[in-house]
N, C-alpha and C positions, 0 to 999 in steps of 0.2 A: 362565611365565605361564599363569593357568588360561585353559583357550580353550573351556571350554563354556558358553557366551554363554544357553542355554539358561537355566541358572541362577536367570537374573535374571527371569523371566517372572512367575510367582508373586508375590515380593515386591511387584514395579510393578504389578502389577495393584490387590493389597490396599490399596498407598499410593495409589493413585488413586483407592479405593473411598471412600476415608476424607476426603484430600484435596483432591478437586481443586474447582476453581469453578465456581459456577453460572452458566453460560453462556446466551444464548437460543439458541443453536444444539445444543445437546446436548439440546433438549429435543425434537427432532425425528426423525424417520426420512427426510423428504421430501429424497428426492435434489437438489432444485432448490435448498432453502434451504443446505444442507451445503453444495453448490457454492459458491454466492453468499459465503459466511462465509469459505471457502478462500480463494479469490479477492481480497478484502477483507484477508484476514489476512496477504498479503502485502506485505512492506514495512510493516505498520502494526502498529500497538499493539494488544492486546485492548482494552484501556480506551476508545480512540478507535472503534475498530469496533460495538463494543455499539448506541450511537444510529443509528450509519448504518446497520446490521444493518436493526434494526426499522424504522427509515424508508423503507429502502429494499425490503424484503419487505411491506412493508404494503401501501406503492404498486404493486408490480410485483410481485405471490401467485405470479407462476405463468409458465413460458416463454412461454405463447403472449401476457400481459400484456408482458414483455419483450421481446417480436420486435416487437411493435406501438410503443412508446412512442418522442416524437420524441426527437429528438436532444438538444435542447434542456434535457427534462428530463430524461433521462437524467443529464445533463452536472452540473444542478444537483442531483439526488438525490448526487451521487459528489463535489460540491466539498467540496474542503477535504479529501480524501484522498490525493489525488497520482496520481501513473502513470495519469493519463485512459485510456490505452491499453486498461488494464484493463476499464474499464467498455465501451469501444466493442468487445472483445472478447467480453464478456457478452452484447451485442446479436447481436452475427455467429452467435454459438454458437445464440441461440435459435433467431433465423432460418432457422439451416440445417436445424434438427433437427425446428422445425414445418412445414418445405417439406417433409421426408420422413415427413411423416403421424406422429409418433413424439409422444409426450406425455410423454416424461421423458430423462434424460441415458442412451446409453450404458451399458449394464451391464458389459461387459470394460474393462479397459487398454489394449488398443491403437484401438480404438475411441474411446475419451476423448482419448488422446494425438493423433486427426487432427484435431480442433475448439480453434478462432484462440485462442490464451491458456490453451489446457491444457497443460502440460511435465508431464515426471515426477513433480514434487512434487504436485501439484492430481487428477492421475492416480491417485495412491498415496492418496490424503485420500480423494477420494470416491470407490475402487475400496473401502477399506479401512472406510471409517466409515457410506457409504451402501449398500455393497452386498453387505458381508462379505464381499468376496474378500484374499487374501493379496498384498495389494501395498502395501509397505512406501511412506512417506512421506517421504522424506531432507530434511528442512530444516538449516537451521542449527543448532537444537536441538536436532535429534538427533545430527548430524556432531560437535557439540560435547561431548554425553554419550558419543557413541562412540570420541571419538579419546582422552577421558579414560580411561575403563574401560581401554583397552587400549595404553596409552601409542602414541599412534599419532602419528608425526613427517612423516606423510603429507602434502603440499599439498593442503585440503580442495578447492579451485578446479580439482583437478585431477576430470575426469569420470570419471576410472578408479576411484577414491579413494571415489565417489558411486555407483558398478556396484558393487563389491565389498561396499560397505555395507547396498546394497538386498540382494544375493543372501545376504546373513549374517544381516538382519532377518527376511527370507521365510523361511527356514529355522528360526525358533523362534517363529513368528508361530503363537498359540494358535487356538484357533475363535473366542476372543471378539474378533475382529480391531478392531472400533471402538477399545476400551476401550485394546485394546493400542497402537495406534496413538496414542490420546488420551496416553496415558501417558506415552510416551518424550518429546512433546511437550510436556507438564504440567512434566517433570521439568526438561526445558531451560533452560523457563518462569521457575521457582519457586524450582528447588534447584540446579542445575548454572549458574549462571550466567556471564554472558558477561564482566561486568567486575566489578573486586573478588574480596574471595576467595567461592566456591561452597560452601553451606550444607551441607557433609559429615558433621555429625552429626545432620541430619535427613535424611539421604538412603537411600532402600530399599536400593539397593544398594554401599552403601558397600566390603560385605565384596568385590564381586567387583574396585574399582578398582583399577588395577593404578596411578595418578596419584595416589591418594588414600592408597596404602600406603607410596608413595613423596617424597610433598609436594610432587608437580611438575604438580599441576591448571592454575597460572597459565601455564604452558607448552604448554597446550593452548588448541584447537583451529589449527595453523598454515596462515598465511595468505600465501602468496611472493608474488602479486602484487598490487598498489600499482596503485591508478587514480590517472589522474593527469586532474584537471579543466580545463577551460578556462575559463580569467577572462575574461568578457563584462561590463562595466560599461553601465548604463542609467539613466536620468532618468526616474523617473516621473511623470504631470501630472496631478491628478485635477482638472479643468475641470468646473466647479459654473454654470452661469444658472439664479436662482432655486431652487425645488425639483429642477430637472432637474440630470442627470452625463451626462459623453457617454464613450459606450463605442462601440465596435469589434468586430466577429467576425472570429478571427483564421482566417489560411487553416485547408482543410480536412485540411492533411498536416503532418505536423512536429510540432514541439514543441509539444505546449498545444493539437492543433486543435481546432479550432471552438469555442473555448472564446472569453469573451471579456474586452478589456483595454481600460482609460485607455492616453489616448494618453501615448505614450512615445519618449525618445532613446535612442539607443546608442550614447551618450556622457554621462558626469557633464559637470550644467552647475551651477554658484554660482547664487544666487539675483540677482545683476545679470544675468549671463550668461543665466539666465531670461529674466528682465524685456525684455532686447533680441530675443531670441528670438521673445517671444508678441507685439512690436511687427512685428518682420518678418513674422510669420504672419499678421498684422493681427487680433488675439485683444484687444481692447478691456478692459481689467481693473481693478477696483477695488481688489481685496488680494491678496495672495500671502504664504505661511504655507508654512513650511519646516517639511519633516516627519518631518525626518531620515534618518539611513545606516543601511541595514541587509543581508540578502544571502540569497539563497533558495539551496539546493543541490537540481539534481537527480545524478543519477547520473552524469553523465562531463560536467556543465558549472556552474558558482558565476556567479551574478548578483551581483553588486556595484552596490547601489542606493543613490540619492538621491531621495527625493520629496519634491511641491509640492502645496499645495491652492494653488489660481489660482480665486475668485470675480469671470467674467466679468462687466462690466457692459452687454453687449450679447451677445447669442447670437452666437459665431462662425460665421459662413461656412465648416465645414469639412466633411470626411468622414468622419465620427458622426454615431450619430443619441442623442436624447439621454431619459434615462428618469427616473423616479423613483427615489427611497430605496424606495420600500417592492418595486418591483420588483427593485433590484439585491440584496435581501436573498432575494427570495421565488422570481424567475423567469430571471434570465439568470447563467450559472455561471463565477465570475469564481475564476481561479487563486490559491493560497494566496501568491503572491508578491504577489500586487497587495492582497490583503486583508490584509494586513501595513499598508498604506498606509489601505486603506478604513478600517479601525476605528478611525484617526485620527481622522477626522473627520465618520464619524456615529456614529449611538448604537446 
Protein backbone atom coordinates (compact mmCIF):
# COMPACT_ATOMS: atom_id res chain seq x y z
CA UNK A 1 0.00 0.00 0.00
CA UNK A 2 1.50 3.49 -0.97
CA UNK A 3 1.32 5.43 2.53
CA UNK A 4 2.55 8.80 1.34
CA UNK A 5 -0.73 10.40 1.72
CA UNK A 6 1.19 13.54 0.93
CA UNK A 7 1.00 12.66 -2.68
CA UNK A 8 -2.31 13.65 -3.25
CA UNK A 9 -1.89 17.37 -2.10
CA UNK A 10 -0.98 18.87 -5.54
CA UNK A 11 -3.44 17.17 -7.74
CA UNK A 12 -6.55 18.20 -5.11
CA UNK A 13 -5.61 21.43 -5.10
CA UNK A 14 -5.31 22.00 -9.20
CA UNK A 15 -8.86 19.96 -9.38
CA UNK A 16 -10.36 22.43 -7.12
CA UNK A 17 -8.85 25.14 -8.94
CA UNK A 18 -10.49 24.24 -11.83
CA UNK A 19 -13.52 22.65 -10.26
CA UNK A 20 -15.12 23.51 -7.69
CA UNK A 21 -18.60 25.66 -7.20
CA UNK A 22 -19.40 28.93 -6.67
CA UNK A 23 -20.49 29.25 -3.38
CA UNK A 24 -21.41 32.67 -1.50
CA UNK A 25 -19.33 31.71 1.32
CA UNK A 26 -15.97 31.13 -0.54
CA UNK A 27 -16.30 34.52 -1.40
CA UNK A 28 -15.50 35.76 1.92
CA UNK A 29 -12.66 35.96 4.44
CA UNK A 30 -15.10 37.15 7.39
CA UNK A 31 -14.81 34.51 10.22
CA UNK A 32 -18.53 35.03 11.29
CA UNK A 33 -19.98 34.26 7.73
CA UNK A 34 -17.59 31.00 7.35
CA UNK A 35 -18.86 30.05 10.61
CA UNK A 36 -22.55 30.54 9.96
CA UNK A 37 -22.09 28.49 6.43
CA UNK A 38 -20.42 25.41 8.63
CA UNK A 39 -22.82 25.41 10.91
CA UNK A 40 -25.79 25.44 8.33
CA UNK A 41 -23.95 22.92 6.28
CA UNK A 42 -24.43 20.35 8.62
CA UNK A 43 -26.91 17.84 8.06
CA UNK A 44 -28.09 19.81 5.01
CA UNK A 45 -27.69 20.12 1.34
CA UNK A 46 -25.39 22.90 -0.24
CA UNK A 47 -28.41 23.44 -2.62
CA UNK A 48 -30.82 24.13 0.40
CA UNK A 49 -28.17 26.18 2.34
CA UNK A 50 -27.38 28.89 -0.42
CA UNK A 51 -30.90 30.89 0.30
CA UNK A 52 -30.75 30.45 4.03
CA UNK A 53 -26.92 31.56 3.79
CA UNK A 54 -27.80 35.00 2.32
CA UNK A 55 -30.97 35.31 4.21
CA UNK A 56 -29.74 34.80 7.13
CA UNK A 57 -26.33 36.79 6.80
CA UNK A 58 -28.13 39.73 5.46
CA UNK A 59 -30.44 39.92 8.47
CA UNK A 60 -27.96 39.00 11.24
CA UNK A 61 -24.14 40.76 9.17
CA UNK A 62 -22.38 40.51 12.16
CA UNK A 63 -22.15 38.64 16.12
CA UNK A 64 -23.08 41.51 17.98
CA UNK A 65 -26.55 41.57 15.30
CA UNK A 66 -26.77 37.93 16.42
CA UNK A 67 -26.48 38.11 20.18
CA UNK A 68 -29.08 40.73 19.99
CA UNK A 69 -31.94 39.19 17.76
CA UNK A 70 -35.24 37.60 19.57
CA UNK A 71 -35.72 34.32 19.66
CA UNK A 72 -38.51 34.37 17.56
CA UNK A 73 -36.69 35.38 14.48
CA UNK A 74 -33.97 33.70 14.85
CA UNK A 75 -36.19 30.67 14.78
CA UNK A 76 -37.90 31.75 11.70
CA UNK A 77 -34.68 32.89 9.78
CA UNK A 78 -33.42 28.83 10.35
CA UNK A 79 -37.16 27.17 9.45
CA UNK A 80 -37.27 24.73 7.25
CA UNK A 81 -33.57 23.59 8.09
CA UNK A 82 -33.88 21.23 10.86
CA UNK A 83 -31.66 20.62 14.20
CA UNK A 84 -33.27 24.20 15.77
CA UNK A 85 -30.45 23.29 18.25
CA UNK A 86 -28.15 24.66 15.85
CA UNK A 87 -29.41 28.00 15.38
CA UNK A 88 -30.02 28.48 19.37
CA UNK A 89 -26.28 27.53 19.52
CA UNK A 90 -25.28 30.26 17.00
CA UNK A 91 -27.08 32.76 19.46
CA UNK A 92 -25.23 31.29 22.85
CA UNK A 93 -21.77 31.53 20.81
CA UNK A 94 -22.38 35.15 19.97
CA UNK A 95 -23.52 36.15 23.25
CA UNK A 96 -20.73 34.78 24.94
CA UNK A 97 -18.10 36.19 22.79
CA UNK A 98 -19.64 39.82 22.77
CA UNK A 99 -19.83 39.68 26.87
CA UNK A 100 -15.96 39.13 26.54
CA UNK A 101 -15.55 42.43 24.61
CA UNK A 102 -14.24 40.10 21.42
CA UNK A 103 -15.54 41.10 17.81
CA UNK A 104 -14.81 38.05 16.07
CA UNK A 105 -14.63 34.00 16.73
CA UNK A 106 -11.70 32.60 18.47
CA UNK A 107 -8.60 32.35 16.32
CA UNK A 108 -7.03 28.77 17.93
CA UNK A 109 -8.94 25.25 18.10
CA UNK A 110 -9.24 24.73 21.41
CA UNK A 111 -10.71 27.91 21.95
CA UNK A 112 -13.43 27.24 19.19
CA UNK A 113 -14.03 23.81 20.58
CA UNK A 114 -15.32 25.52 24.21
CA UNK A 115 -18.30 27.63 22.55
CA UNK A 116 -22.33 25.65 22.52
CA UNK A 117 -22.42 23.80 19.01
CA UNK A 118 -18.73 23.88 17.95
CA UNK A 119 -17.25 20.04 17.86
CA UNK A 120 -14.20 19.07 16.02
CA UNK A 121 -15.68 19.24 12.67
CA UNK A 122 -16.81 23.22 12.79
CA UNK A 123 -13.42 23.73 14.69
CA UNK A 124 -11.33 22.26 11.89
CA UNK A 125 -13.64 24.35 8.97
CA UNK A 126 -13.08 27.67 10.50
CA UNK A 127 -9.59 27.01 12.21
CA UNK A 128 -8.74 25.93 8.50
CA UNK A 129 -10.68 28.08 6.09
CA UNK A 130 -11.10 31.37 8.28
CA UNK A 131 -7.84 31.55 9.92
CA UNK A 132 -5.18 29.42 8.05
CA UNK A 133 -4.30 27.20 10.74
CA UNK A 134 -3.60 23.46 10.11
CA UNK A 135 -6.76 21.87 11.65
CA UNK A 136 -8.00 19.35 9.49
CA UNK A 137 -11.99 19.15 9.09
CA UNK A 138 -13.11 15.31 9.39
CA UNK A 139 -16.80 15.02 7.84
CA UNK A 140 -18.32 12.48 6.31
CA UNK A 141 -16.74 13.39 3.09
CA UNK A 142 -13.66 13.32 3.83
CA UNK A 143 -13.96 9.93 6.30
CA UNK A 144 -15.53 8.56 2.95
CA UNK A 145 -12.61 9.71 0.47
CA UNK A 146 -10.21 8.49 3.23
CA UNK A 147 -11.39 5.15 4.08
CA UNK A 148 -11.48 4.70 0.05
CA UNK A 149 -7.81 5.75 -0.72
CA UNK A 150 -6.60 3.53 1.71
CA UNK A 151 -8.92 0.61 1.86
CA UNK A 152 -9.75 1.26 5.29
CA UNK A 153 -12.32 -1.44 6.95
CA UNK A 154 -12.30 0.85 10.07
CA UNK A 155 -15.81 1.70 11.85
CA UNK A 156 -16.00 5.41 10.71
CA UNK A 157 -18.45 6.11 14.13
CA UNK A 158 -15.69 4.96 15.94
CA UNK A 159 -13.65 8.36 17.44
CA UNK A 160 -10.38 6.76 17.25
CA UNK A 161 -10.85 6.09 13.44
CA UNK A 162 -11.74 10.22 13.32
CA UNK A 163 -8.13 11.21 15.70
CA UNK A 164 -6.14 9.18 13.38
CA UNK A 165 -7.54 10.88 10.29
CA UNK A 166 -7.25 14.39 11.71
CA UNK A 167 -3.55 13.64 12.85
CA UNK A 168 -2.66 12.01 8.94
CA UNK A 169 -4.69 15.22 7.29
CA UNK A 170 -2.53 17.81 9.71
CA UNK A 171 0.50 16.15 8.53
CA UNK A 172 0.26 17.02 4.62
CA UNK A 173 -1.86 19.96 5.20
CA UNK A 174 -0.20 22.69 2.58
CA UNK A 175 -0.02 26.64 3.77
CA UNK A 176 -2.95 26.94 1.50
CA UNK A 177 -5.10 25.30 4.21
CA UNK A 178 -8.67 26.93 3.07
CA UNK A 179 -8.36 25.46 -0.38
CA UNK A 180 -7.10 22.30 0.93
CA UNK A 181 -9.58 21.79 3.28
CA UNK A 182 -12.28 23.00 0.58
CA UNK A 183 -11.04 20.34 -1.56
CA UNK A 184 -11.14 17.06 0.30
CA UNK A 185 -14.72 18.34 0.91
CA UNK A 186 -15.54 19.23 -2.84
CA UNK A 187 -14.21 15.88 -3.75
CA UNK A 188 -16.65 14.06 -1.15
CA UNK A 189 -19.19 16.36 -2.72
CA UNK A 190 -18.78 15.75 -6.38
CA UNK A 191 -16.67 12.69 -7.10
CA UNK A 192 -16.28 10.24 -4.22
CA UNK A 193 -19.75 9.72 -3.64
CA UNK A 194 -21.71 8.25 -1.02
CA UNK A 195 -24.43 6.22 -3.09
CA UNK A 196 -23.97 4.61 -6.51
CA UNK A 197 -21.00 4.07 -8.09
CA UNK A 198 -18.06 7.32 -7.23
CA UNK A 199 -17.02 9.17 -10.38
CA UNK A 200 -13.31 7.53 -10.66
CA UNK A 201 -12.41 8.57 -13.97
CA UNK A 202 -12.82 12.05 -13.06
CA UNK A 203 -11.13 12.01 -9.84
CA UNK A 204 -7.55 13.81 -9.11
CA UNK A 205 -6.47 11.29 -7.23
CA UNK A 206 -7.45 8.20 -8.63
CA UNK A 207 -3.65 6.87 -9.13
CA UNK A 208 -3.23 6.99 -5.28
CA UNK A 209 -6.77 4.69 -4.37
CA UNK A 210 -5.85 1.92 -3.08
CA UNK A 211 -10.43 0.88 -3.46
CA UNK A 212 -10.24 2.26 -6.91
CA UNK A 213 -7.15 -0.07 -8.02
CA UNK A 214 -9.06 -2.77 -6.45
CA UNK A 215 -13.00 -2.13 -7.39
CA UNK A 216 -14.03 -2.37 -3.91
CA UNK A 217 -15.07 1.74 -3.49
CA UNK A 218 -18.82 0.42 -2.81
CA UNK A 219 -17.27 -1.20 0.31
CA UNK A 220 -16.29 1.76 1.62
CA UNK A 221 -16.88 4.08 3.94
CA UNK A 222 -18.02 1.20 7.04
CA UNK A 223 -20.64 2.01 9.21
CA UNK A 224 -21.24 -0.90 12.42
CA UNK A 225 -23.83 1.00 14.16
CA UNK A 226 -27.50 1.02 13.13
CA UNK A 227 -29.83 3.80 14.89
CA UNK A 228 -32.52 2.50 15.82
CA UNK A 229 -35.78 5.22 15.85
CA UNK A 230 -38.67 5.42 17.85
CA UNK A 231 -42.12 5.26 16.24
CA UNK A 232 -44.17 8.16 17.89
CA UNK A 233 -47.50 8.45 15.79
CA UNK A 234 -49.65 11.88 15.81
CA UNK A 235 -52.75 13.57 14.49
CA UNK A 236 -52.19 16.83 13.05
CA UNK A 237 -55.18 19.61 13.24
CA UNK A 238 -54.78 22.76 11.27
CA UNK A 239 -57.87 24.77 12.92
CA UNK A 240 -58.80 27.61 10.45
CA UNK A 241 -61.81 30.55 11.92
CA UNK A 242 -61.92 32.85 9.07
CA UNK A 243 -58.57 34.28 7.88
CA UNK A 244 -57.00 33.19 11.46
CA UNK A 245 -55.01 29.44 12.20
CA UNK A 246 -54.26 28.70 15.83
CA UNK A 247 -50.93 27.81 16.73
CA UNK A 248 -49.04 27.12 20.07
CA UNK A 249 -45.33 27.69 21.32
CA UNK A 250 -44.10 24.66 22.16
CA UNK A 251 -41.97 24.37 25.59
CA UNK A 252 -38.66 25.98 25.83
CA UNK A 253 -36.53 22.38 26.13
CA UNK A 254 -36.75 19.44 24.09
CA UNK A 255 -37.66 18.65 20.80
CA UNK A 256 -38.62 21.66 18.50
CA UNK A 257 -38.35 24.30 21.49
CA UNK A 258 -39.87 27.13 21.13
CA UNK A 259 -40.72 26.56 17.95
CA UNK A 260 -44.24 26.69 17.05
CA UNK A 261 -47.16 23.91 16.19
CA UNK A 262 -51.08 23.23 15.29
CA UNK A 263 -52.62 21.68 17.58
CA UNK A 264 -52.09 18.02 17.75
CA UNK A 265 -52.71 14.07 19.02
CA UNK A 266 -50.49 11.52 19.83
CA UNK A 267 -52.32 9.22 18.63
CA UNK A 268 -53.69 8.59 14.67
CA UNK A 269 -57.35 9.33 14.79
CA UNK A 270 -59.86 8.52 11.24
CA UNK A 271 -61.65 11.42 10.18
CA UNK A 272 -65.13 10.09 12.33
CA UNK A 273 -62.85 9.54 15.17
CA UNK A 274 -62.02 13.44 14.48
CA UNK A 275 -65.17 14.64 14.09
CA UNK A 276 -66.13 13.15 17.69
CA UNK A 277 -63.17 14.42 19.04
CA UNK A 278 -63.52 18.20 17.98
CA UNK A 279 -67.38 17.67 19.47
CA UNK A 280 -66.00 16.69 22.88
CA UNK A 281 -63.46 19.56 22.82
CA UNK A 282 -66.63 21.52 21.95
CA UNK A 283 -64.63 22.95 18.49
CA UNK A 284 -67.93 24.07 16.62
CA UNK A 285 -66.98 23.01 12.64
CA UNK A 286 -68.31 23.41 9.45
CA UNK A 287 -65.82 21.10 7.14
CA UNK A 288 -63.05 18.81 7.78
CA UNK A 289 -60.68 17.98 4.89
CA UNK A 290 -58.28 15.01 5.24
CA UNK A 291 -54.95 15.79 4.30
CA UNK A 292 -53.35 12.80 4.32
CA UNK A 293 -50.29 10.23 5.89
CA UNK A 294 -47.06 11.13 5.77
CA UNK A 295 -43.76 11.00 8.37
CA UNK A 296 -41.07 13.41 9.45
CA UNK A 297 -37.67 11.67 10.69
CA UNK A 298 -35.44 13.26 13.03
CA UNK A 299 -32.28 11.51 14.31
CA UNK A 300 -33.27 8.83 16.94
CA UNK A 301 -37.30 9.34 16.60
CA UNK A 302 -39.93 8.92 12.98
CA UNK A 303 -43.27 10.80 13.33
CA UNK A 304 -45.89 8.92 11.77
CA UNK A 305 -48.68 11.47 10.67
CA UNK A 306 -52.10 11.90 9.75
CA UNK A 307 -53.57 15.55 9.19
CA UNK A 308 -56.79 17.56 9.08
CA UNK A 309 -57.86 20.91 7.97
CA UNK A 310 -60.98 21.53 10.39
CA UNK A 311 -62.77 25.01 9.12
CA UNK A 312 -64.28 26.20 12.52
CA UNK A 313 -67.51 27.85 12.38
CA UNK A 314 -67.19 29.48 15.73
CA UNK A 315 -63.77 30.57 17.14
CA UNK A 316 -63.00 27.68 19.78
CA UNK A 317 -62.57 28.36 23.45
CA UNK A 318 -59.07 26.88 23.63
CA UNK A 319 -55.33 27.38 24.45
CA UNK A 320 -54.09 29.07 21.13
CA UNK A 321 -53.93 32.03 20.09
CA UNK A 322 -54.82 32.40 16.65
CA UNK A 323 -52.86 34.47 13.52
CA UNK A 324 -52.89 35.17 10.13
CA UNK A 325 -51.52 33.50 6.77
CA UNK A 326 -49.45 36.06 6.04
CA UNK A 327 -47.79 35.87 9.43
CA UNK A 328 -47.56 32.03 9.63
CA UNK A 329 -45.45 32.56 6.49
CA UNK A 330 -43.50 35.77 7.52
CA UNK A 331 -43.20 35.76 11.55
CA UNK A 332 -43.78 32.68 13.70
CA UNK A 333 -41.34 29.55 12.84
CA UNK A 334 -43.32 26.51 12.42
CA UNK A 335 -41.30 23.03 11.99
CA UNK A 336 -40.78 21.21 8.68
CA UNK A 337 -43.09 18.56 10.05
CA UNK A 338 -46.10 20.56 10.28
CA UNK A 339 -45.30 22.57 7.06
CA UNK A 340 -45.71 19.27 5.19
CA UNK A 341 -49.46 19.86 6.28
CA UNK A 342 -49.48 23.76 6.01
CA UNK A 343 -48.73 23.91 2.23
CA UNK A 344 -51.75 21.91 1.93
CA UNK A 345 -53.80 24.12 2.36
CA UNK A 346 -52.61 27.57 1.85
CA UNK A 347 -50.84 29.01 -1.07
Amino acid sequence: MNNNLNEIVDPLLNWFQKEKRDLPWRHTNDSYKIWISEIMLQQTRVETVITYYKRFTKALPNLKSLSEVEEDQLLKLWEGLGYYSRAKNLKKCAKIIIMNNKTELPRDYDSLLKLPGIGPYAAGSIGSIAYGLKTPAIDGNVLRVMTRLHEDDRDILNIKVRQDYYKKIQQIMPEDTRNFTESLMELGALICLPKGSPLCERCPVSFFCQSYHHQTMLNYPIKKKEIKRRIEEKTIIILQYQDYYAIQKRKANGLLASMYEFCNISYKLNEEELKKWLKKQKIIFQKVKDLGTTKHIFSHLEWQMNGFWVECRMKPEIDFFWVKKEELKTKYSIPNAYIKYLNKVID
